[in-house]
C-alpha positions in Angstrom: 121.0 -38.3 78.7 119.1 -41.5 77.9 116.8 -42.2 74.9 114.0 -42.6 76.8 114.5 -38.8 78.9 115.4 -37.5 75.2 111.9 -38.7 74.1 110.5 -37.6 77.0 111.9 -34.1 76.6 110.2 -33.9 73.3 112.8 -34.5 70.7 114.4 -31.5 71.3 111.5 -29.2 70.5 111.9 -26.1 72.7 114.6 -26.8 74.6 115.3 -24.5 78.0 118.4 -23.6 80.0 117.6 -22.6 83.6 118.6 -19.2 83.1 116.3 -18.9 79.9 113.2 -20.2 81.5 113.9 -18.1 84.5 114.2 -15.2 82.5 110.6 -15.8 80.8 109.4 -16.5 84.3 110.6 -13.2 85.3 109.7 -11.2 82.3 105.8 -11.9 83.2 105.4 -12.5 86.5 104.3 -9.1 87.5 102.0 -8.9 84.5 100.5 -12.5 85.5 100.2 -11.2 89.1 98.8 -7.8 88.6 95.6 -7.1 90.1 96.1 -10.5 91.5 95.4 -10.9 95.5 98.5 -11.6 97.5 100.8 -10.9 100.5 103.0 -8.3 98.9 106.3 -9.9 101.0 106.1 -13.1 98.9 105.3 -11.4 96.1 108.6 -9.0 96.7 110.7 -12.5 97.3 110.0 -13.3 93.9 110.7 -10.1 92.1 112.9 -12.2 90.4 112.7 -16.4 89.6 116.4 -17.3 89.8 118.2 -20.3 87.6 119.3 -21.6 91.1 115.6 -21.6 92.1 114.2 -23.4 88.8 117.0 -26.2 89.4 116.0 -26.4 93.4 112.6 -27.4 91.3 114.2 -30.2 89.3 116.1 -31.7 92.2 113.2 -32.1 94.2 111.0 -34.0 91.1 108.8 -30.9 90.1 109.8 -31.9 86.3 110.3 -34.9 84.5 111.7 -37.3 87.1 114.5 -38.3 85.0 116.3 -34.8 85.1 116.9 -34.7 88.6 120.7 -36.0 88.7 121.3 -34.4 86.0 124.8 -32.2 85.9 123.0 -28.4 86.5 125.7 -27.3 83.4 123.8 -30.3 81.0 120.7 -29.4 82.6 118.2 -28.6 80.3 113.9 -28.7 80.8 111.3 -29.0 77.8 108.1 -26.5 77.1 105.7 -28.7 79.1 108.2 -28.2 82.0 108.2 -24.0 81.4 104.5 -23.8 81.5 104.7 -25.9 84.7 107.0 -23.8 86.2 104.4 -21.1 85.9 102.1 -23.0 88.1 104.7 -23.6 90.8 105.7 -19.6 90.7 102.4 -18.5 91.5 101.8 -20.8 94.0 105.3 -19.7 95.5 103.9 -16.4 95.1 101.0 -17.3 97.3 103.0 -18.6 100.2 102.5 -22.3 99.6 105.4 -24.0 101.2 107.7 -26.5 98.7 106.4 -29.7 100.5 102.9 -29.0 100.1 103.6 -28.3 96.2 105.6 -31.3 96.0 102.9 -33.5 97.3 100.2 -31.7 95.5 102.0 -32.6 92.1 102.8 -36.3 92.8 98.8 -36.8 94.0 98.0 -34.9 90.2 100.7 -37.0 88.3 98.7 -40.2 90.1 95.2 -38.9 89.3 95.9 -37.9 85.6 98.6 -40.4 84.9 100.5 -37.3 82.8 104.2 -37.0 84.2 103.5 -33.0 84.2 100.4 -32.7 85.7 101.0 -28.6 85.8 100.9 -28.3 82.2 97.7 -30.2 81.6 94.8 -28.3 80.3 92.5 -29.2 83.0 94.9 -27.5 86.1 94.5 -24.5 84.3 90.8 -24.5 82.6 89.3 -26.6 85.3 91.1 -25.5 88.2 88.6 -25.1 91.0 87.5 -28.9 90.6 91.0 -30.2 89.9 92.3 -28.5 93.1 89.2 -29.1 95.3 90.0 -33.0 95.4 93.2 -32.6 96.7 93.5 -34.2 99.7 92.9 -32.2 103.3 96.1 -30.4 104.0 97.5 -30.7 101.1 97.3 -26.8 100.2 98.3 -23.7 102.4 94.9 -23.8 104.5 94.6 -25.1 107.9 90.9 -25.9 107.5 88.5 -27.6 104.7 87.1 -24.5 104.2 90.5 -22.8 104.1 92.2 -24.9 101.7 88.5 -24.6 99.2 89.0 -20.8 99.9 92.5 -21.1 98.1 91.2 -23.2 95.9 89.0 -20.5 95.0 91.6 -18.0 94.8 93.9 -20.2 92.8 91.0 -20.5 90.2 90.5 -16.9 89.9 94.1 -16.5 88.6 94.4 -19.7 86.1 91.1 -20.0 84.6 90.7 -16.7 82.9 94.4 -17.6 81.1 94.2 -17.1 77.6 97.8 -16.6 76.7 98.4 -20.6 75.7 96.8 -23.1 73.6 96.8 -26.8 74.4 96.6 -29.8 72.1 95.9 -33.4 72.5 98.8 -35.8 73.0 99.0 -39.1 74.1 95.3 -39.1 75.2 96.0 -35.4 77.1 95.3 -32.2 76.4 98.7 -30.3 76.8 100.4 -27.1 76.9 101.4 -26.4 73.0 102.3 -23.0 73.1 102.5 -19.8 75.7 102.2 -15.9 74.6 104.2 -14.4 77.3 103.8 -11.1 75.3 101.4 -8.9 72.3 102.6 -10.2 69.1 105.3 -12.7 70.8 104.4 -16.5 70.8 106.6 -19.3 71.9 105.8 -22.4 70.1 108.1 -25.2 71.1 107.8 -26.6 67.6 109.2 -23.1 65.7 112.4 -22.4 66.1 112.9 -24.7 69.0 111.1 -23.1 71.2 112.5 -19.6 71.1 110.5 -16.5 71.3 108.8 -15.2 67.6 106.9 -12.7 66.3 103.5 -14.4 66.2 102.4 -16.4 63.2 106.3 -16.3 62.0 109.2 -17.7 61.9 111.1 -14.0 63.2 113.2 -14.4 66.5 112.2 -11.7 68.6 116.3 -12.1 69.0 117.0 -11.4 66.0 114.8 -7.9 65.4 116.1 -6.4 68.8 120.0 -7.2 67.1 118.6 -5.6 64.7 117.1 -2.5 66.2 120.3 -2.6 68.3 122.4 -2.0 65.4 121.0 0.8 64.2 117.8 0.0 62.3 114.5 1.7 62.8 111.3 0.1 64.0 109.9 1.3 60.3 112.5 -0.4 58.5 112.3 -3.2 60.1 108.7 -3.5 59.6 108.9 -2.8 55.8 111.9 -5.4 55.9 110.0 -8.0 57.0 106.2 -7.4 55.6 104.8 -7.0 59.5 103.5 -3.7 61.1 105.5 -1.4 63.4 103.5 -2.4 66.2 104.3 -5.9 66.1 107.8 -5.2 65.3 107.7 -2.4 68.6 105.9 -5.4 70.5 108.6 -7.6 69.9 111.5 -5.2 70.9 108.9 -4.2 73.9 109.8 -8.1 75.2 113.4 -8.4 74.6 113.8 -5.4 76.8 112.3 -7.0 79.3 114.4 -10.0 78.6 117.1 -7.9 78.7 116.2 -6.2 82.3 116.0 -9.5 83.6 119.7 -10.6 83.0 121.6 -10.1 86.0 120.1 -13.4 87.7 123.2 -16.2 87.2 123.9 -19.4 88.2 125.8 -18.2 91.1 123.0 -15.9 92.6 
């Protein structure tokens, strides 16, 4: 790995795996689709975002460009990647065909000048005008009106998000942190990225271990000075971490 993709991945804040990202991906894609308008048989391919499927992603340039040849056992994507990843999934979800998504991220990276355009605050707070300049055909539409129609749709699911926070880097508003779940916040800059109980330091790891071994939800809570709900939140997540795990490498 060069110094230059080491900067680039962020100094090793929040570090992902394949299988880890896929496994967040997973663990709220049906919340972040629910109520959500789609063809149920795209929805039902993607039950399930596989670590083979997250590296198709790399190969092809939907990260930072630089990871592509990477060896897929040194393979490794920052938090800015993640949150793009969730952009790419729902637009999976919604049928739209890898080299439309492809294009449509190299025509963002141009316009913005940000080498992950999907994690820029403006995709997801602004999307309706973002995605409305694409150009013609560049979306799942075969029409102008078609492709503003999607547009539309795409809006409907990213503006209202209020599960991150973005802060200004480099002259861009970014991606800083992502709550995938109550009381869980992943912050690439506490505890390198993994999951905690919000506004700590606790691994959401380390209380399911915990609870795993024996240890009530009430002890737990008087252990470490934080309500039973939060603590209940937490092991609430690692469940579904944990109902996520039979996607591998080889699937």
């Amino acid at each position: 790995m060069t110094t230059q993709l080491k900067d680039e991945l962020g100094n090793f804040q929040g570090l992902y795996a394949p299988r880890e990202a896929a496994q967040y991906l997973t663990a709220t894609l049906r919340r972040d689709t629910t109520n959500f308008p789609h063809d149920p048989s795209s929805l039902k391919a993607f039950e399930r975002v596989k670590s083979r499927q997250l590296i198709h992603w790399v190969r092809v340039g939907l990260t930072l460009p630089g990871l592509a040849a990477m060896p897929g056992d040194q393979l490794v994507i920052a938090f800015e990647d993640l949150i793009s990843m969730r952009v790419i999934t729902i637009l999976r979800v919604l049928g739209v065909k890898w080299p439309k998504i492809h294009r449509a991220e190299i025509w963002l990276r141009e316009q913005n000048h940000h080498p992950r355009p999907f994690a820029v605050e403006t995709v997801w707070t602004e999307t309706k005008d973002v995605f409305a300049e694409l150009p013609f055909g560049l979306m799942a539409a075969a029409s102008r009106q078609g492709q503003l129609a999607f547009v539309e749709l795409l809006g409907n699911y990213l503006q209202p998000v209020s599960d991150m926070t973005f802060i200004r880097h480099d002259g861009y508003k970014v991606a800083a942190t992502w709550r995938p779940h109550a009381d869980v916040l992943i912050d690439p800059q506490v505890q390198f990225g993994e999951p905690c109980i919000t506004e700590t330091r606790l691994p959401t790891r380390m209380v399911w271990r915990m609870a795993n071994g024996g240890d009530t939800p009430e002890y737990l809570a008087q252990s470490f000075k934080l309500s039973e709900q939060q603590i209940l939140h937490a092991l609430e997540w690692e469940d579904r971490l944990r109902a996520t795990e039979t996607d591998s490498l080889s699937n």
